[in-house]
N, C-alpha and C positions, 0 to 999 in steps of 0.2 A: 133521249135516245142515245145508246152508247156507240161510239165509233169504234167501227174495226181497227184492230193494231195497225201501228204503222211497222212496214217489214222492212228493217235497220240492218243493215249490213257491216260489219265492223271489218277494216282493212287494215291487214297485218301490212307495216311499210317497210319491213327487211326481210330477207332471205340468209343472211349473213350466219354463217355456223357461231354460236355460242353467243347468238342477237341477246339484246336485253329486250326486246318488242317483247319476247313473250309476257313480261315481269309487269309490264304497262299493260299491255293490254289484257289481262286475267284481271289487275284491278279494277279496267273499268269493267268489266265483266261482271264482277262482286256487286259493285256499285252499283248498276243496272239490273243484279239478280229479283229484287222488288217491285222493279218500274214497272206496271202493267199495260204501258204506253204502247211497249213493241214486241215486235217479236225478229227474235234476233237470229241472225244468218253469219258465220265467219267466212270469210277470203284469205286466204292465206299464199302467198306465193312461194313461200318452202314446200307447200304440201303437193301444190302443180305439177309438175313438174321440173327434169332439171333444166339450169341456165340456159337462155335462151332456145326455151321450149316455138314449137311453132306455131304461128300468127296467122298460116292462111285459113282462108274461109271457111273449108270442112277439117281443120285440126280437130280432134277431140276433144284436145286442152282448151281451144277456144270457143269450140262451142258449149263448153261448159261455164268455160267465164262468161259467155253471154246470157247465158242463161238466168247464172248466180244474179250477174247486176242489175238484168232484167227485170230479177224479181224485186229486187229492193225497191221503195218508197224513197229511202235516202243513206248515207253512208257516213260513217265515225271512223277516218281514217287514224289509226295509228303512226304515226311517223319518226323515227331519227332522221338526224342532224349527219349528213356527209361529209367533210368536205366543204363546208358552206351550202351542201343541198340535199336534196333527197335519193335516196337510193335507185341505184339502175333497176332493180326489180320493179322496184312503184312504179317507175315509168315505163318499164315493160308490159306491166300488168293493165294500168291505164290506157295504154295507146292498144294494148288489142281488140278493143273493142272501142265504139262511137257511138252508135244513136243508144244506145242502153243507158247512158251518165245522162243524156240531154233530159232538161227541166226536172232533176235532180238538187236536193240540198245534199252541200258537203259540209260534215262538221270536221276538226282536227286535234287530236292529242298530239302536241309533240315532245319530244325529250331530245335529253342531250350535254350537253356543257354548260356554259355561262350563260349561252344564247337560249338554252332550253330545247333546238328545235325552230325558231321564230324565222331563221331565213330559207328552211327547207319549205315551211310552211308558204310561206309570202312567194315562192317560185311554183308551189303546188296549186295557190290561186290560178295564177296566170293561165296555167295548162286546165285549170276545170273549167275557167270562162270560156278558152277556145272550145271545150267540149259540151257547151251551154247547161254547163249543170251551176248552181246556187251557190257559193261559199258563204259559210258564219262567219263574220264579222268577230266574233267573240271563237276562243279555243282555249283549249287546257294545256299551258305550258307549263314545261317542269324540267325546270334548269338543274346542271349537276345531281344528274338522277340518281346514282346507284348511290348517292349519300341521303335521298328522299325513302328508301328500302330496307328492309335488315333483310338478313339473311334467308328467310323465310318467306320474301318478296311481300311481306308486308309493309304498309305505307308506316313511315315513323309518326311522323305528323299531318294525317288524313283529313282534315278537317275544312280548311282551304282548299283543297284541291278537288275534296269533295262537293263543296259547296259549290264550283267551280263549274264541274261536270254536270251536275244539276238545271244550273242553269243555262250550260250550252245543249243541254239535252232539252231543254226545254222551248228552246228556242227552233232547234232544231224540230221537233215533233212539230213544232204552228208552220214554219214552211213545207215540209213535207206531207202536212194536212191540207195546205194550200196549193201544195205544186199537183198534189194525186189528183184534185178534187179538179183541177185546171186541164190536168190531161186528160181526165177524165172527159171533159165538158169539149174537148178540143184535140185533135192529133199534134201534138207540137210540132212532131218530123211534117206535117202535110202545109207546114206556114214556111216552107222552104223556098225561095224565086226560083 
């Protein structure tokens, strides 16, 4: 019996005029053009609206991010490296919305400098456990990125990295199979005291 796709949401993690997020995440995009695992949704917080767009309950912007993460199974956040963290968008974007991420898997690409992206990431845990969604343990990092590119935002040396994404994709599809099939069986928000 074939399972229905899992609906993967890929989250652009900057807003920043002339981001390299696009450059990363159009690769994994590529990369994923094949996988007949999902069916893929983007987020983007450039497209939203601008900078601190509004968060109350009937905004239109927010009812449409709720909607967006609603629909997901699970999420391939895209990330750079701030600063030592992640961007104020991500966490704008995140904190609008709450019971939508719960029993959720999060996978993570990050990029970046020497670090890759690994301490934006490891602070983006923190914040999806308080919002009871899943983190991969495993994620695609890709240090001193614009020299992993040529001009043409192709990867120079793809092979690693693809191999890489593969298997967090993969990983990622068996909880999101397991977390759908779990809400399914259960209301997670109704195991609240």
């Amino acid at each position: 019996m074939q399972q229905k796709k899992i609906k993967l949401a890929l989250v652009y993690g900057s807003a920043r005029e002339g981001r390299f997020c696009d450059t990363v995440a159009e690769w994994a995009i590529r990369q994923m053009a094949g996988d007949g695992r999902f069916e893929l949704q983007l987020i983007d917080p450039a497209t939203m609206a601008p900078p601190g767009w509004d968060m109350k309950q009937d905004a239109p912007e927010r009812q449409d991010l709720a909607q967006r993460v609603g629909w997901a199974d699970a999420f391939l956040v895209v990330t750079p490296e701030y600063n030592h963290g992640y961007p104020a968008a991500l966490k704008h974007l995140i904190d609008a919305v709450y019971s939508e991420w719960q029993a959720k898997p999060v996978a993570f690409i990050s990029y970046g400098g020497i670090s890759g992206g690994l301490r934006a990431v490891e602070q983006l845990r923190q914040v999806f456990a308080e919002l009871h969604a899943v983190t991969m343990r495993d994620s695609v990092v890709l240090p001193n990125t614009r020299t992993l590119f040529d001009a043409e935002g192709r990867m120079i040396e793809p092979e690693a990295p693809r191999k890489t994404l593969g298997f967090v994709l993969s990983r990622l599809h068996w909880w999101a199979v397991a977390l759908r099939d779990a809400r399914q069986a259960q209301d997670y928000a109704a195991l609240a005291a």
